[in-house]
C-alpha positions in Angstrom: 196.2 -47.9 61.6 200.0 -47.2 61.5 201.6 -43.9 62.9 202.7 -43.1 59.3 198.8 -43.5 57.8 197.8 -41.6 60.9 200.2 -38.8 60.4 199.6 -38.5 56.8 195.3 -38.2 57.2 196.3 -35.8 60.0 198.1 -33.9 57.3 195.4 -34.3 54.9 192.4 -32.9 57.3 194.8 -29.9 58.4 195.2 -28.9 54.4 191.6 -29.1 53.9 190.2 -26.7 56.6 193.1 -24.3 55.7 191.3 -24.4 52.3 187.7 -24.1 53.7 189.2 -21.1 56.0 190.8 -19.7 53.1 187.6 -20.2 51.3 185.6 -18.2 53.8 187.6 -15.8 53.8 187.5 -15.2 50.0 183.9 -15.3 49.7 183.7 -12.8 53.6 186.5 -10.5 51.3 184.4 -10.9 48.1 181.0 -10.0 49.9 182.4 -7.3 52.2 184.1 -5.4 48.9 180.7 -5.6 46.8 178.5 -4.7 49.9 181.3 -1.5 50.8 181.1 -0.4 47.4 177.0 -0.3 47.5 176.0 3.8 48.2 178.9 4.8 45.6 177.2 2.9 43.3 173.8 3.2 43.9 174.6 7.1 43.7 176.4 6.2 40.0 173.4 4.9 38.7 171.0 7.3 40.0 172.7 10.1 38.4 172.1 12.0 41.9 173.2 12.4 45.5 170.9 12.5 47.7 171.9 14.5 51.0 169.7 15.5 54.2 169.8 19.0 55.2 168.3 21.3 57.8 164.6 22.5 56.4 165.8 26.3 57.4 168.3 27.6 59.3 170.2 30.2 57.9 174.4 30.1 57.2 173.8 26.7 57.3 171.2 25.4 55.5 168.0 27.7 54.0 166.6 29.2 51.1 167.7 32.7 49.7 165.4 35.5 48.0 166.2 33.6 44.6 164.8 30.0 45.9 167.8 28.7 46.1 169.9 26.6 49.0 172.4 28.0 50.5 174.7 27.7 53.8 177.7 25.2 54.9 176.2 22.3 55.1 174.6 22.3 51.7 178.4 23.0 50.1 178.9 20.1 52.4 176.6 18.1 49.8 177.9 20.0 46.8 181.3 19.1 47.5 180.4 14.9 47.8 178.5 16.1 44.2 181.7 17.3 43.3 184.0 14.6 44.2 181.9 11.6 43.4 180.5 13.6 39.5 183.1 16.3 39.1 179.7 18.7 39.2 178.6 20.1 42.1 175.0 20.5 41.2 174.1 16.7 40.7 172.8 16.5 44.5 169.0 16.6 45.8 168.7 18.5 49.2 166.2 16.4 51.8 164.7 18.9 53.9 164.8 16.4 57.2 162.9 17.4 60.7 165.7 16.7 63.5 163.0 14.1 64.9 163.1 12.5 61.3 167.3 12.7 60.0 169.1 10.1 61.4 165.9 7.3 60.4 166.1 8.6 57.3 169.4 7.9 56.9 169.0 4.9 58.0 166.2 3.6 55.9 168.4 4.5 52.7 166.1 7.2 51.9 169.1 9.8 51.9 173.3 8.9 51.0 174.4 11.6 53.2 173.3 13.8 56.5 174.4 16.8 55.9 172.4 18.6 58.7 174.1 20.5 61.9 174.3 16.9 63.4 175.9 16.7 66.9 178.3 13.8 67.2 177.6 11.2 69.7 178.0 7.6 70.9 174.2 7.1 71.3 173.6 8.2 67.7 175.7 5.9 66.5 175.2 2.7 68.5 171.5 3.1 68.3 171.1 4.1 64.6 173.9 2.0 62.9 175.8 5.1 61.6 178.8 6.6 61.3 180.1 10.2 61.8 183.1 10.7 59.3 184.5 13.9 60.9 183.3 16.9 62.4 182.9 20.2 59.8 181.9 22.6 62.9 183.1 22.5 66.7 179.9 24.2 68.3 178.5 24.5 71.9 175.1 24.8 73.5 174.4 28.5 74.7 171.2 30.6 75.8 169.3 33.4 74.0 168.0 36.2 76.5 166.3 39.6 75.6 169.0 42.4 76.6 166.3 43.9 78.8 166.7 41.1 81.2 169.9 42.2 81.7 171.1 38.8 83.0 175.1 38.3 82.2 175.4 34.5 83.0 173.2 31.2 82.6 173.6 31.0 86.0 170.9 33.9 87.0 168.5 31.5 84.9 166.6 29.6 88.1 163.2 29.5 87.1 163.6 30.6 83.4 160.9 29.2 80.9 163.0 27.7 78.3 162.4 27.1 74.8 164.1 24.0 73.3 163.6 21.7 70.0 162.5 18.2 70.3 164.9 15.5 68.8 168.3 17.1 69.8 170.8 16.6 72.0 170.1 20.0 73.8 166.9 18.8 75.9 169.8 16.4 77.8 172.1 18.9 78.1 169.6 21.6 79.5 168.2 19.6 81.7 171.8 18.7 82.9 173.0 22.3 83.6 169.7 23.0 85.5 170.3 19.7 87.4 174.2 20.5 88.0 173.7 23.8 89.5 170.0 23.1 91.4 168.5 25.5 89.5 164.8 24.8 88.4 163.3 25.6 84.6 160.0 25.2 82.3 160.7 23.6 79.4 159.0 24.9 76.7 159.4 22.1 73.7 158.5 23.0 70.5 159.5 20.4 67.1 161.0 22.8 65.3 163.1 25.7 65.0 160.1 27.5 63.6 158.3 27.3 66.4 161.1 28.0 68.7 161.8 31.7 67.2 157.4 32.1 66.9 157.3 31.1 70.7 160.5 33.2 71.9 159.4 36.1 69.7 155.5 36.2 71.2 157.2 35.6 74.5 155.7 32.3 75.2 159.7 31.6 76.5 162.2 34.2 78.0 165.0 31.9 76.8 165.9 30.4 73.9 168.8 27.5 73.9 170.5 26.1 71.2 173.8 25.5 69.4 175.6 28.6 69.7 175.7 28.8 65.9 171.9 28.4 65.4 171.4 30.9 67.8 173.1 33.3 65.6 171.1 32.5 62.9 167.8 32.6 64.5 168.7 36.0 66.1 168.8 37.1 62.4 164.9 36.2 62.4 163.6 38.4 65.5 161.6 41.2 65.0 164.2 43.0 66.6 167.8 40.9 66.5 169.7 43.9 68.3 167.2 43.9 71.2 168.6 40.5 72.1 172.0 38.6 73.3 173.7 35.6 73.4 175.2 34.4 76.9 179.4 33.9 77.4 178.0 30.6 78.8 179.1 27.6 76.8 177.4 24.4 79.0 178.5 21.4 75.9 180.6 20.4 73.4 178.9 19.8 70.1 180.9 18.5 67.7 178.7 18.6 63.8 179.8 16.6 60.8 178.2 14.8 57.9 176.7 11.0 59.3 176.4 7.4 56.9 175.5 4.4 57.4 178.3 2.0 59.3 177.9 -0.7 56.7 179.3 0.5 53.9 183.4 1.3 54.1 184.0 2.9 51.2 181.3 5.1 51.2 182.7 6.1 54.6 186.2 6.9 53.4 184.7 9.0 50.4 182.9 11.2 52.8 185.2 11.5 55.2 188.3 12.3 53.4 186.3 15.4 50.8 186.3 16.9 54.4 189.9 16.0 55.0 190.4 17.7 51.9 188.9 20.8 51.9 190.9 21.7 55.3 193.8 20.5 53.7 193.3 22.7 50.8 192.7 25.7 52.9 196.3 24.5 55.0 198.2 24.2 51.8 196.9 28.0 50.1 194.6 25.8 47.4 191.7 27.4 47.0 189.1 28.2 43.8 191.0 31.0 42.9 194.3 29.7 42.8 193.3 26.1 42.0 194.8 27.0 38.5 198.0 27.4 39.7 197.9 24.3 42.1 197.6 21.9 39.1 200.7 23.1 38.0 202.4 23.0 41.3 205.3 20.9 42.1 205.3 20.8 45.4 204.4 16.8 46.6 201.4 17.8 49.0 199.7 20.1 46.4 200.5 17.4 43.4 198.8 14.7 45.9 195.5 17.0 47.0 194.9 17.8 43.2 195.6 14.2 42.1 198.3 15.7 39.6 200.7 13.1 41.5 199.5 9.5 43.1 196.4 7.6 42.5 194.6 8.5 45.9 191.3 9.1 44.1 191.0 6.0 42.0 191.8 4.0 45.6 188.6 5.0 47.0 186.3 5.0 43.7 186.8 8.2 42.5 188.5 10.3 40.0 192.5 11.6 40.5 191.0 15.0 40.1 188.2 14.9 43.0 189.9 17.0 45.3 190.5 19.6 42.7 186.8 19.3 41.4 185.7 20.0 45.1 187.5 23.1 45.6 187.3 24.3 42.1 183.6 24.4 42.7 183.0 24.8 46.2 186.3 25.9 47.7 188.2 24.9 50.5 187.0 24.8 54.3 187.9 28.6 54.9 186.3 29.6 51.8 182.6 28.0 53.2 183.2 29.0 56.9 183.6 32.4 55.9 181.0 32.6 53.2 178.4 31.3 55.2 179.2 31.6 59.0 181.9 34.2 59.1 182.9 37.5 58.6 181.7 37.4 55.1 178.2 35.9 56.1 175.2 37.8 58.1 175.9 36.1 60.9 179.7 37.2 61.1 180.5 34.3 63.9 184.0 34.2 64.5 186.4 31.2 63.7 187.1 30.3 67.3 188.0 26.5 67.8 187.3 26.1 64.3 190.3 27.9 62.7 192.9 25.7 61.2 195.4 24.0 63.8 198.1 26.4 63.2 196.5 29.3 63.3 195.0 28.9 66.9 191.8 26.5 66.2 191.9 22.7 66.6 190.4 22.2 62.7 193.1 19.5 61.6 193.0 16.6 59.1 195.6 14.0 58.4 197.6 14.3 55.2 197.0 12.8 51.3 200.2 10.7 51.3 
């Protein structure tokens, strides 16, 4: 065989596996687009979201005198509603156990956890999700009767403990105690039901939880006042909404109607001057209510669903405050979880 034949099969073998990679690649590309696009549609043809949330816990996720849900994370799922139908009551709220949320989510038996859902690496690696952002920076704290008249978590050596099954707390109790060679009784109950029952009948003379649902289930003591809440802060808890890894789009739909409401809230957009935002012309306003760009339409959506989301369910400050905050029963302050520029570290990247 001559150099030049040689030289010219070489040629020949070298343009076919550039077409067989480029081949793969299509069909990878082609296969990848259709599997990302899967929860968004499935969703479509349902005519429904379906979104897991807390089974009771109050400025978060619980049932009013009327039978209807309330709290942040349920706007949580009316705002995806919103975005994904431009109707923020196409969404079916999954009471979910914390033993049960993050199979459920797995098993495709909910789109969305919506549910006070610490954000970790375990969670993730173990489950195959994804945490799109956090909604809430919280912190694991203790619940003592005043008439202990104990000021720190560190005068709790020997304390019987209540703490829910399934969480993240049960680690980071049993760190603390650990860390500072104290010794406890853990008192495990499955659900925050029981937790309160057993606190309240004094099965426990502590209670720990998130700060935040420590608030809440203050609220359902037979006497709330007769009881505080430690300074102590012993974990970082960050909560956001959780999907499944294997879907992209569905991920960058989720993530970014959170983006959104803080940027609303950041820009002055909120429901009651959403009226004037359409006709704004100033570029970040025209971008977050799709009046300029084509941001929506890039992810699956409509232009307009940033503007349906805050039309309907306002922007971040408007559900803090409604549900957690001064304006809520619970009247928790904003702490880390004002906006960025106003001392918090809430902060999302811009629509540009």
């Amino acid at each position: 065989m001559s150099c030049r034949t040689g030289r010219y099969r070489g040629t020949l073998l070298r343009a076919a596996l550039r077409s067989m990679a480029a081949a793969v690649v299509l069909v990878t590309s082609v296969g990848a687009a259709l599997a990302s696009a899967q929860t968004l549609n499935d969703v479509k043809a349902r005519g429904t979201l379906l979104c897991g949330v807390n089974e009771g816990l109050p400025g978060f996720s619980a049932l009013d005198d009327r039978g209807a849900w309330t709290g942040f994370d349920v706007d949580f799922c009316r705002a995806v509603a919103a975005a994904v139908f431009g109707d923020p009551n196409k969404v079916r709220l999954v009471p979910l156990t914390a033993d049960a949320r993050f199979q459920a989510l797995k098993d495709g038996k909910i789109d969305v956890l919506s549910r006070n859902s610490t954000w970790t690496m375990g969670r993730e690696t173990e489950f195959g999700l994804t945490f799109v952002g956090v909604t809430y920076y919280d912190g694991q704290g203790f619940l003592v009767p005043r008439a202990m008249r104990i000021n720190s978590a560190l005068e709790l050596d020997g304390a019987r403990v209540c703490v829910q099954s399934g969480t993240t707390t049960i680690d980071n109790l049993a760190d603390f105690f650990v860390s500072n060679r104290m010794t406890l009784q853990e008192v495990v109950t499955s659900s925050t039901d029981e937790s309160i029952k057993n606190y309240d009948a004094g099965l426990c003379t502590v209670m720990t939880s998130d700060l935040s649902q420590l608030y809440a289930l203050r609220l359902r003591l037979s006497k709330p006042h007769d009881h505080v809440i430690l300074p102590d802060v012993i974990s970082k808890e960050p909560l956001g909404p959780v999907v499944r890894e294997n879907d992209l789009q569905w991920i960058e739909i989720v993530k970014w109607i959170h983006f959104a409401m803080v940027n609303g809230e950041e820009l002055g957009v909120s429901s009651k001057t959403i009226g004037q935002a359409m006709q704004s012309q100033k570029p970040e306003v025209m971008r977050l209510v799709g009046t300029s760009g084509d941001f929506g339409e890039k992810i699956g959506l409509t232009n307009a669903w940033a503007a349906n989301i805050i039309r309907s369910v306002g922007n971040y400050g408007e559900v803090f405050d409604r549900n957690l905050g001064a304006k809520s029963p619970l009247a928790i302050p904003r702490g880390l979880n004002q906006l960025w520029n106003a001392g918090g570290i809430q902060y999302a990247p811009p629509i540009r």
